[in-house]
PDB file of the backbone (N, CA, C, O) and the ligand in Angstrom, with CONECT records:
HET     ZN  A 101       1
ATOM      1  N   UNK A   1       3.956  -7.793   9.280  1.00  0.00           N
ATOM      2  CA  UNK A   1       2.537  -7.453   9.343  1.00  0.00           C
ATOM      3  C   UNK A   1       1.713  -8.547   8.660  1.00  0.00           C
ATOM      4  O   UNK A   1       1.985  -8.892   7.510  1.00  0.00           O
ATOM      5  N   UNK A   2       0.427  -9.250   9.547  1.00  0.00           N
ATOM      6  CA  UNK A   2      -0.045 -10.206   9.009  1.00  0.00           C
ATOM      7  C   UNK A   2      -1.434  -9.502   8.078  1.00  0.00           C
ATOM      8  O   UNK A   2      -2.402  -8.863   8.489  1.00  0.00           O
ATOM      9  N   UNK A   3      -1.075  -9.900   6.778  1.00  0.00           N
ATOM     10  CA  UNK A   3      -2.798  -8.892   6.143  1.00  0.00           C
ATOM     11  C   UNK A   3      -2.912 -10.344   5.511  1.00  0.00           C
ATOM     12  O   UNK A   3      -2.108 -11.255   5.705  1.00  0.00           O
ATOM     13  N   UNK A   4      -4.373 -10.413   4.499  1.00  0.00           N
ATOM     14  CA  UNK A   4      -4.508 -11.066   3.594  1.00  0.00           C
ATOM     15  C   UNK A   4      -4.368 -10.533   2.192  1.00  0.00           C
ATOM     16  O   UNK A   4      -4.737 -11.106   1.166  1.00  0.00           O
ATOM     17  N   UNK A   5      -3.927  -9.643   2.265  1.00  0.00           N
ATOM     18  CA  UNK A   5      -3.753  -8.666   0.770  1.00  0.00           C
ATOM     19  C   UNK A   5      -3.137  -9.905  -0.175  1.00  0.00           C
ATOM     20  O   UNK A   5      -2.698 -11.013   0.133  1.00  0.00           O
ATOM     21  N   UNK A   6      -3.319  -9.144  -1.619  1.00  0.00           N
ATOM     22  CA  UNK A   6      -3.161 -10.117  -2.806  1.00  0.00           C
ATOM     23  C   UNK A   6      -1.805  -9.804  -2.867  1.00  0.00           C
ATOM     24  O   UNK A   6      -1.282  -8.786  -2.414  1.00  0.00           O
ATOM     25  N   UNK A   7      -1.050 -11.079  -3.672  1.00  0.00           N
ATOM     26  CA  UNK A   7       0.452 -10.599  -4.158  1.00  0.00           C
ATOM     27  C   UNK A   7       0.287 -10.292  -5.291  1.00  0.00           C
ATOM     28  O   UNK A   7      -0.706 -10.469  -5.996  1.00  0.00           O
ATOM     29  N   UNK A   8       1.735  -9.577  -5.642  1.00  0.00           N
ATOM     30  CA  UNK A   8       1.762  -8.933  -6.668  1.00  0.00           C
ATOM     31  C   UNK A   8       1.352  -9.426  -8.034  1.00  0.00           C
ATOM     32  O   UNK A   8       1.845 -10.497  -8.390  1.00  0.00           O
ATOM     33  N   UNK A   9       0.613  -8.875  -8.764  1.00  0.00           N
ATOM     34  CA  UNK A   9      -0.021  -9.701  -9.677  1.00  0.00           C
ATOM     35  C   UNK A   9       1.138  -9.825 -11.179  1.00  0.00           C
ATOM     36  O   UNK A   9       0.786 -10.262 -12.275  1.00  0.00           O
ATOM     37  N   UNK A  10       2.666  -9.267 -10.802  1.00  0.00           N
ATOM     38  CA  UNK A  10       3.249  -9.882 -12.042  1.00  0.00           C
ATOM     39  C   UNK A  10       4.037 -10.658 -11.523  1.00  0.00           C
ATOM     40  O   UNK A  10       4.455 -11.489 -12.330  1.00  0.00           O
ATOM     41  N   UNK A  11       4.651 -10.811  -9.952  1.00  0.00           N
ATOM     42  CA  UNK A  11       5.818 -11.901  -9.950  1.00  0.00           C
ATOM     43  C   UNK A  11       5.262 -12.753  -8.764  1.00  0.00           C
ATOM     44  O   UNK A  11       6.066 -13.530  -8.249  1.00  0.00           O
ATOM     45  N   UNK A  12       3.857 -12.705  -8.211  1.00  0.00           N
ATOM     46  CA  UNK A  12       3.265 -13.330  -7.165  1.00  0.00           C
ATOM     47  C   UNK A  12       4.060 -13.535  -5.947  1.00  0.00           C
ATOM     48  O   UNK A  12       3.981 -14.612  -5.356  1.00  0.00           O
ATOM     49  N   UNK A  13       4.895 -12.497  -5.480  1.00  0.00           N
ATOM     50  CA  UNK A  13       5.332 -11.903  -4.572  1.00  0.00           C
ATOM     51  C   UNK A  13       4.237 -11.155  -3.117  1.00  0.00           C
ATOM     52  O   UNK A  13       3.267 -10.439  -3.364  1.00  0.00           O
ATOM     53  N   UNK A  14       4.474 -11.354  -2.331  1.00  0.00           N
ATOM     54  CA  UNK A  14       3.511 -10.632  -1.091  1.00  0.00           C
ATOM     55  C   UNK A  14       4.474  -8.989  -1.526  1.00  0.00           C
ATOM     56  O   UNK A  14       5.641  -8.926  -1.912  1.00  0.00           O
ATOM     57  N   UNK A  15       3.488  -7.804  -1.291  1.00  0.00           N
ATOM     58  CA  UNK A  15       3.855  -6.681  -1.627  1.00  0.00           C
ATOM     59  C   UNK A  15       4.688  -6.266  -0.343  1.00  0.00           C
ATOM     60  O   UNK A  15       4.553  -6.908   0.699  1.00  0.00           O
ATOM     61  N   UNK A  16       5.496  -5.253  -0.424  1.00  0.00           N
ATOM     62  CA  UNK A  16       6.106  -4.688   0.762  1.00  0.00           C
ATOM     63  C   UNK A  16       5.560  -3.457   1.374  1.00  0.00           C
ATOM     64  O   UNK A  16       5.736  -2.385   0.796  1.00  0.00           O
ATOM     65  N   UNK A  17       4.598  -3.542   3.034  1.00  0.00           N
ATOM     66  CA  UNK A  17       4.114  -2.397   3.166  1.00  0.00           C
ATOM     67  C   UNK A  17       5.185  -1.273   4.293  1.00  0.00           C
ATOM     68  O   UNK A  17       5.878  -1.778   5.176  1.00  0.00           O
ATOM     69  N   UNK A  18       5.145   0.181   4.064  1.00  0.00           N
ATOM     70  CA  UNK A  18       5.543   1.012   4.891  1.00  0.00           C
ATOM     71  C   UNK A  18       4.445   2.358   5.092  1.00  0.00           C
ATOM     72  O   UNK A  18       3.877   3.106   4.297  1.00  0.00           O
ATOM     73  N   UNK A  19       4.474   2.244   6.464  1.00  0.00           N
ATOM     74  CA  UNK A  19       3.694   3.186   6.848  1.00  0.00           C
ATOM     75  C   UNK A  19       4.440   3.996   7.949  1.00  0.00           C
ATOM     76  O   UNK A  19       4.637   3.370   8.991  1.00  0.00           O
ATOM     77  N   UNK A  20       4.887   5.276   7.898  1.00  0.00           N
ATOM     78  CA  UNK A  20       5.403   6.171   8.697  1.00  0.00           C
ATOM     79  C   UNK A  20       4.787   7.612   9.347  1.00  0.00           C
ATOM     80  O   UNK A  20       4.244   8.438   8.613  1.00  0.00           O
ATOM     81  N   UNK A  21       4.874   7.734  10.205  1.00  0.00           N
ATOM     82  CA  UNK A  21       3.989   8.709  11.168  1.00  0.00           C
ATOM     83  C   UNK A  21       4.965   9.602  11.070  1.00  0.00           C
ATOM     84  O   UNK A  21       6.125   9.403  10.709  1.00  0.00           O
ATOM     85  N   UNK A  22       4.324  10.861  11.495  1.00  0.00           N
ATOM     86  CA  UNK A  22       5.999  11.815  11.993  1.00  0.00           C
ATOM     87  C   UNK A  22       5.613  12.588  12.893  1.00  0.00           C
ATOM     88  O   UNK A  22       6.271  13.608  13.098  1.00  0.00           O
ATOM     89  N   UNK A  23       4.429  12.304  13.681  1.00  0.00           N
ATOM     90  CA  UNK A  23       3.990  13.269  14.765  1.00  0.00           C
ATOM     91  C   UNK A  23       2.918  14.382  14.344  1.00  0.00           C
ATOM     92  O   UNK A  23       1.893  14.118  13.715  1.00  0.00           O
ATOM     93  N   UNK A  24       3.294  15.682  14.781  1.00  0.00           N
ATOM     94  CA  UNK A  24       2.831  16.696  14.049  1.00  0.00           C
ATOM     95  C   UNK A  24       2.771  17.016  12.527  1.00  0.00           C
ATOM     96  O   UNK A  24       2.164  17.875  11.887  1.00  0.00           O
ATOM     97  N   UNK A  25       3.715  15.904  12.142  1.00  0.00           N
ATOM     98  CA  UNK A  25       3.717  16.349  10.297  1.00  0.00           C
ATOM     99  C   UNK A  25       3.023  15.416   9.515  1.00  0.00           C
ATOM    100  O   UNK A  25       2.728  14.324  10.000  1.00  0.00           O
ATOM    101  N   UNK A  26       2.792  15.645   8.622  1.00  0.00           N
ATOM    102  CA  UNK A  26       2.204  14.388   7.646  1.00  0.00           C
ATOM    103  C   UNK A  26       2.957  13.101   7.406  1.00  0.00           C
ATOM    104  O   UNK A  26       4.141  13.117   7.070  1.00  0.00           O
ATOM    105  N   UNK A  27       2.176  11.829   7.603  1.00  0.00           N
ATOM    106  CA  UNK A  27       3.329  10.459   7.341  1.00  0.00           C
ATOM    107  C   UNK A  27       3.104  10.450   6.122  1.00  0.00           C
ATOM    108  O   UNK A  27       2.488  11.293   5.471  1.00  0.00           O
ATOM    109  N   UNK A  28       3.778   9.146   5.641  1.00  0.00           N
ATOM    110  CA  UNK A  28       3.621   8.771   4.819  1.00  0.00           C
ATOM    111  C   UNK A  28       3.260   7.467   4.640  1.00  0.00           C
ATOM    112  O   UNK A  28       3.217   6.816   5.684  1.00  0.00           O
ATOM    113  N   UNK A  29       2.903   6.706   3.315  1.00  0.00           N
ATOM    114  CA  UNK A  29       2.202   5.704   3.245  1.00  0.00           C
ATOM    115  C   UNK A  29       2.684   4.888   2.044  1.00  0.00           C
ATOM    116  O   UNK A  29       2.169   5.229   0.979  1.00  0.00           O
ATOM    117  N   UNK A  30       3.471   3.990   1.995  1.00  0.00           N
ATOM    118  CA  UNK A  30       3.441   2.906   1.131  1.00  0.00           C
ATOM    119  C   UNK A  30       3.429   1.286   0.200  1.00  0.00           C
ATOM    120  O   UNK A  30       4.140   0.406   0.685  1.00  0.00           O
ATOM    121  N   UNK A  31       2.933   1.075  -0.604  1.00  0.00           N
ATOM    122  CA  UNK A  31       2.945  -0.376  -0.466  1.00  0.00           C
ATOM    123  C   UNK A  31       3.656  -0.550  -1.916  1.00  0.00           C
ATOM    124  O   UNK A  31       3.690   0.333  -2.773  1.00  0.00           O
ATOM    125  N   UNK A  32       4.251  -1.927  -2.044  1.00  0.00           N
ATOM    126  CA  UNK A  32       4.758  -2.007  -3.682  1.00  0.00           C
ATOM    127  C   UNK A  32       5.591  -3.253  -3.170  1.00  0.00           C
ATOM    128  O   UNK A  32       5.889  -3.783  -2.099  1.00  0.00           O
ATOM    129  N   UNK A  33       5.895  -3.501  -5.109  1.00  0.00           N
ATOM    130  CA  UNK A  33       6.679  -4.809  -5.069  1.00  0.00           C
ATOM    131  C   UNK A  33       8.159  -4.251  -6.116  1.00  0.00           C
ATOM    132  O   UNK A  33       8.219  -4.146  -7.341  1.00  0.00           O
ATOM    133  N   UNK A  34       8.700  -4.112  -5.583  1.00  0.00           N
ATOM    134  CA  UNK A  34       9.696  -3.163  -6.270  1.00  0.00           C
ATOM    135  C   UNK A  34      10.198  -3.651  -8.171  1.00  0.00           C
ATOM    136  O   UNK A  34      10.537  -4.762  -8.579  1.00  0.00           O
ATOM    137  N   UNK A  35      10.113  -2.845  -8.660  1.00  0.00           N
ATOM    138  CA  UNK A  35       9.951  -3.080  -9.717  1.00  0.00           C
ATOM    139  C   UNK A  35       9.098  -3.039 -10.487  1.00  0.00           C
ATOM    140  O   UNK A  35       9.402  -2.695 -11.629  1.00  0.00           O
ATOM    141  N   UNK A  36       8.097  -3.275 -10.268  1.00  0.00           N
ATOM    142  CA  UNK A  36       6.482  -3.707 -10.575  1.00  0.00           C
ATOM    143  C   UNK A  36       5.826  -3.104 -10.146  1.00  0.00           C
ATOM    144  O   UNK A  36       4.967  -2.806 -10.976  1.00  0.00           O
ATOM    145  N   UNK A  37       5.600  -2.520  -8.930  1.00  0.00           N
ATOM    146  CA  UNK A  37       4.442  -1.889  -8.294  1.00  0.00           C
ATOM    147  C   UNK A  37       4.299  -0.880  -7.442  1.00  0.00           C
ATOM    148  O   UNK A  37       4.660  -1.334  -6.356  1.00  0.00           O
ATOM    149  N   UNK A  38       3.956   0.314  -7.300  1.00  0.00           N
ATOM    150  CA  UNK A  38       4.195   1.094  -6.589  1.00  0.00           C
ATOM    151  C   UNK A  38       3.118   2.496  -6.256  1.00  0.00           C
ATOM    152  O   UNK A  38       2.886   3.433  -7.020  1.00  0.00           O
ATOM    153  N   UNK A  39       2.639   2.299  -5.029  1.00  0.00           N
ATOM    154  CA  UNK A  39       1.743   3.395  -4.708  1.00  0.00           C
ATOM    155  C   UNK A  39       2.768   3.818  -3.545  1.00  0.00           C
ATOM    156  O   UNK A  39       3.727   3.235  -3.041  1.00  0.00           O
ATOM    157  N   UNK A  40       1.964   5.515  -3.248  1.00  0.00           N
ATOM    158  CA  UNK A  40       2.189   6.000  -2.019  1.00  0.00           C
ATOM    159  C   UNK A  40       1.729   7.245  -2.151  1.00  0.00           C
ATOM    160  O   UNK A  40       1.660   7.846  -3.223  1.00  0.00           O
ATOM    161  N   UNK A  41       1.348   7.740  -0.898  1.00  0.00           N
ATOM    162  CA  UNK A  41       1.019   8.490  -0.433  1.00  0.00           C
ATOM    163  C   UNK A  41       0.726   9.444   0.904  1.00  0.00           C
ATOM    164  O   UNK A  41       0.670   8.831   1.970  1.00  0.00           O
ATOM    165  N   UNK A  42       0.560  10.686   0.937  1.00  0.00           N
ATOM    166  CA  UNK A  42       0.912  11.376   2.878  1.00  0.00           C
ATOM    167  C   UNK A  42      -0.564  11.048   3.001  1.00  0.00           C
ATOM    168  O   UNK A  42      -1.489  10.916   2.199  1.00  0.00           O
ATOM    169  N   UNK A  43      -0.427  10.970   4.294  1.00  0.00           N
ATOM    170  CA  UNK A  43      -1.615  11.351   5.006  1.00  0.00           C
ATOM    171  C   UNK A  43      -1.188  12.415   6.516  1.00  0.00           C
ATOM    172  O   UNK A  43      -0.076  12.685   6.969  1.00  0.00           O
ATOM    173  N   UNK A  44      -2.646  12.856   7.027  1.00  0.00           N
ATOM    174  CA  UNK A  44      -2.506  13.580   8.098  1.00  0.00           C
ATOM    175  C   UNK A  44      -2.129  12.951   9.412  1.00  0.00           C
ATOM    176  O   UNK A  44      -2.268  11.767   9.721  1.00  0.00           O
ATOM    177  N   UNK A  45      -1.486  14.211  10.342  1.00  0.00           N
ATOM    178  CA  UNK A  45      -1.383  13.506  11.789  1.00  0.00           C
ATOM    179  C   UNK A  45      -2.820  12.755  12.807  1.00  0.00           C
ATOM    180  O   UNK A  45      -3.847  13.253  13.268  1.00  0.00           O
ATOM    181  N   UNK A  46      -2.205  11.268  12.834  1.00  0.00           N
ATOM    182  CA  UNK A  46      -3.417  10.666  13.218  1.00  0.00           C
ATOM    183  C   UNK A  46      -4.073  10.171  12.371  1.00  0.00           C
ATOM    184  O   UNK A  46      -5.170   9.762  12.754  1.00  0.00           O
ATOM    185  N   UNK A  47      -3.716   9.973  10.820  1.00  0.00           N
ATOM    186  CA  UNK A  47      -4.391   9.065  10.122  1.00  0.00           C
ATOM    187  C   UNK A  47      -3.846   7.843   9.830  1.00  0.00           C
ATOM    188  O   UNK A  47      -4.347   7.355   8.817  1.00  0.00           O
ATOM    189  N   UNK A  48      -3.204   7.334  10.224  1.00  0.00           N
ATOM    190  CA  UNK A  48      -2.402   6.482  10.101  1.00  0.00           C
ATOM    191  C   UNK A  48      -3.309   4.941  10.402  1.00  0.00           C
ATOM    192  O   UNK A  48      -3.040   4.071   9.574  1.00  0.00           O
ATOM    193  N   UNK A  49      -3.879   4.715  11.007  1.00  0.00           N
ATOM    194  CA  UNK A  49      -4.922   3.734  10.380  1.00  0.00           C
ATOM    195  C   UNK A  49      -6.054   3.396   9.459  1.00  0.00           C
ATOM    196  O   UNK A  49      -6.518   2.292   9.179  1.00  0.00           O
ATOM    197  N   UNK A  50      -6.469   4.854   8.963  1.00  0.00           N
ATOM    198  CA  UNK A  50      -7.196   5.422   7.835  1.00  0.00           C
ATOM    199  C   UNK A  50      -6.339   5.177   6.499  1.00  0.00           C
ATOM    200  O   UNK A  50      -6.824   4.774   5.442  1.00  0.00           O
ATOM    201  N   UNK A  51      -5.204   5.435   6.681  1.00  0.00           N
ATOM    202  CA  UNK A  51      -3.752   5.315   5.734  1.00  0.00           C
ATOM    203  C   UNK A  51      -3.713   4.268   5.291  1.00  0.00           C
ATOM    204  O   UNK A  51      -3.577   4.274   4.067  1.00  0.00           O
ATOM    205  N   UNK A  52      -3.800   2.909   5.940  1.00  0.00           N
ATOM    206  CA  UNK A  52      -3.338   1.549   6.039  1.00  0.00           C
ATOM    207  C   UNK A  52      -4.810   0.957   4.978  1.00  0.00           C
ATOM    208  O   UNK A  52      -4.751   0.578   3.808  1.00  0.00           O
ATOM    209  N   UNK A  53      -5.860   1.039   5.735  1.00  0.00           N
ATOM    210  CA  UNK A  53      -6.964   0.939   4.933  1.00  0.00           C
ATOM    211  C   UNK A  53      -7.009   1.500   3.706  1.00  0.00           C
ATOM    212  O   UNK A  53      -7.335   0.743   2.792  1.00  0.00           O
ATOM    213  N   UNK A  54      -6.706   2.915   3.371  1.00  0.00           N
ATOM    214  CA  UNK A  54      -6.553   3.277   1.713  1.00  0.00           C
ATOM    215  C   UNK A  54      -5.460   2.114   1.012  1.00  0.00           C
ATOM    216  O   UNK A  54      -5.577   1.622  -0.110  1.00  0.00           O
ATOM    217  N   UNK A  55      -4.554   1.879   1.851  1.00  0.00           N
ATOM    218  CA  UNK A  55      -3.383   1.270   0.886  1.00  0.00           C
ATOM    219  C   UNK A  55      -3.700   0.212   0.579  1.00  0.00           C
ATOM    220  O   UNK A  55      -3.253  -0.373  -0.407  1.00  0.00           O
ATOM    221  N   UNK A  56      -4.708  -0.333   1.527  1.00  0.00           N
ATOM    222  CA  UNK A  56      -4.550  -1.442   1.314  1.00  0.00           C
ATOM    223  C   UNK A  56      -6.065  -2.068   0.206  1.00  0.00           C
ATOM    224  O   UNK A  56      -6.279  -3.211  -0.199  1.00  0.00           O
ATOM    225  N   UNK A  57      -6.915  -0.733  -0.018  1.00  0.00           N
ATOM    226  CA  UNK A  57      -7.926  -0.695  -0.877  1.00  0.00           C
ATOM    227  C   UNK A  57      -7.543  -0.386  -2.340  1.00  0.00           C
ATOM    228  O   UNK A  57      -8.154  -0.857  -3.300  1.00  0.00           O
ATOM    229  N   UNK A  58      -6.240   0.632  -2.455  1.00  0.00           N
ATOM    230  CA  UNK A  58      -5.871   0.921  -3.488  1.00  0.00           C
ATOM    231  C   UNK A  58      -5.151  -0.511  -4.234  1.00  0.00           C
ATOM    232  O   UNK A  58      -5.448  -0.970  -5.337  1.00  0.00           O
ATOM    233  N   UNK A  59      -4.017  -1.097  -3.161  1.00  0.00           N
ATOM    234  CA  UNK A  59      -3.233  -2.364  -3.459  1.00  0.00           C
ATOM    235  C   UNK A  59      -4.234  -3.195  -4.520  1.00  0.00           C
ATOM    236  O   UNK A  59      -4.278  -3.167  -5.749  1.00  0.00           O
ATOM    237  N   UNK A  60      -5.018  -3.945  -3.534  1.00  0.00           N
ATOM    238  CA  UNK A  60      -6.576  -4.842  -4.688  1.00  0.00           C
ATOM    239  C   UNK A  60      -7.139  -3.880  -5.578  1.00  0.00           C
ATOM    240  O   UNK A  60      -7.621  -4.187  -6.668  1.00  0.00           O
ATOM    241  N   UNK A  61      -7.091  -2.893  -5.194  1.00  0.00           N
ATOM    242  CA  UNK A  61      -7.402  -2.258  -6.865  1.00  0.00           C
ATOM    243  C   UNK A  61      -6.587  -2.372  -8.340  1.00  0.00           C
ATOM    244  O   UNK A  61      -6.766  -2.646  -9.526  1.00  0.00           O
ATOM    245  N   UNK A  62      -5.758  -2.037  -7.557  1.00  0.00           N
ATOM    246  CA  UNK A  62      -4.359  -2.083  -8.568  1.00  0.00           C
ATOM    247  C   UNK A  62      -4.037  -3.748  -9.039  1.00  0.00           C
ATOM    248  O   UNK A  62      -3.818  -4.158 -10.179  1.00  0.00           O
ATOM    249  N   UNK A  63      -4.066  -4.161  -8.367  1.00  0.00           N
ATOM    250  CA  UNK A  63      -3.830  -6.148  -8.246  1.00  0.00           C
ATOM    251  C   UNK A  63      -4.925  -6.343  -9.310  1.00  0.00           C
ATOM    252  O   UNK A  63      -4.563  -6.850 -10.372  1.00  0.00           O
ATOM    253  N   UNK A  64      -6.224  -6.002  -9.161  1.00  0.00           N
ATOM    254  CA  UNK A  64      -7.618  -6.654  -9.973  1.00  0.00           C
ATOM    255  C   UNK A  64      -7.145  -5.610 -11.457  1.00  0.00           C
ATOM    256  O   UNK A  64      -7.205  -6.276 -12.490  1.00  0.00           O
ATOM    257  N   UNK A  65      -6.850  -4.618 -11.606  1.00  0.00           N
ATOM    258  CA  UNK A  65      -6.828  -3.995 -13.136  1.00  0.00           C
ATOM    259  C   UNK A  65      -5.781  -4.543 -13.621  1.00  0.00           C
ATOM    260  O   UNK A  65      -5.692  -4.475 -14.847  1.00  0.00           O
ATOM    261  N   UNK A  66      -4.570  -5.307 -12.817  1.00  0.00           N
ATOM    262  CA  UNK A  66      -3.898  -5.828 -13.976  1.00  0.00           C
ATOM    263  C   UNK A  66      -3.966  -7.078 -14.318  1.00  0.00           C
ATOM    264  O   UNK A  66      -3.544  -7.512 -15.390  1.00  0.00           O
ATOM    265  N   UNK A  67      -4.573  -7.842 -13.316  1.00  0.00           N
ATOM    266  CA  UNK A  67      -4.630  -9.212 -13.626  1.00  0.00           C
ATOM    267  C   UNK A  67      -6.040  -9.604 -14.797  1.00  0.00           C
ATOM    268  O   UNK A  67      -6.487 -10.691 -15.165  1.00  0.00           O
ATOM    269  N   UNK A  68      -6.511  -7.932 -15.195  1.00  0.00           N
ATOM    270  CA  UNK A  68      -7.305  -7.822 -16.518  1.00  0.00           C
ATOM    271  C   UNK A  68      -6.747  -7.624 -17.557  1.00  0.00           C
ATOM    272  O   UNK A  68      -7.472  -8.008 -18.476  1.00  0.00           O
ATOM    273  N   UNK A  69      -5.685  -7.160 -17.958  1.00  0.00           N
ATOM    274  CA  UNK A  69      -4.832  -7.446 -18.724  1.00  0.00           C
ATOM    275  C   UNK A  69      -4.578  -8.192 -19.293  1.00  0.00           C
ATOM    276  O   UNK A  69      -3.566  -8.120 -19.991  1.00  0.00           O
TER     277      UNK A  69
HETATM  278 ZN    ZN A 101       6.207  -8.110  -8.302  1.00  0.00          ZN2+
END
């Protein structure tokens, strides 16, 4: 997946994203750099590009509070 998202702000690694649908059920949603970093979360059937956009708003969130540190 081509994004411009930030790498990980402790080992400057590109993060690893997964995003899974399941049809009728809730997917799931995650991004991280294992070890270091880790969000996730469901979303609803059919949000799954709504999904991608949170993760990927939360990711630079998370990236900018620690590189305040
Ligand atoms: Zn890392």
């Amino acid at each position: 997946m081509m994004t411009d998202l930030p790498k990980c702000p402790t080992c400057g690694i590109a993060p690893e994203i997964k995003i899974r649908s399941r049809g009728m059920n809730w997917g799931s949603a995650q991004i991280r750099c294992v070890g270091h970093h880790h969000i996730g979360f469901s979303f609803p059937p059919g949000g799954e590009e709504r999904a991608k956009r949170d993760l990927f708003e939360k990711w630079k969130k998370l990236v900018e509070e620690n590189h305040e540190k």
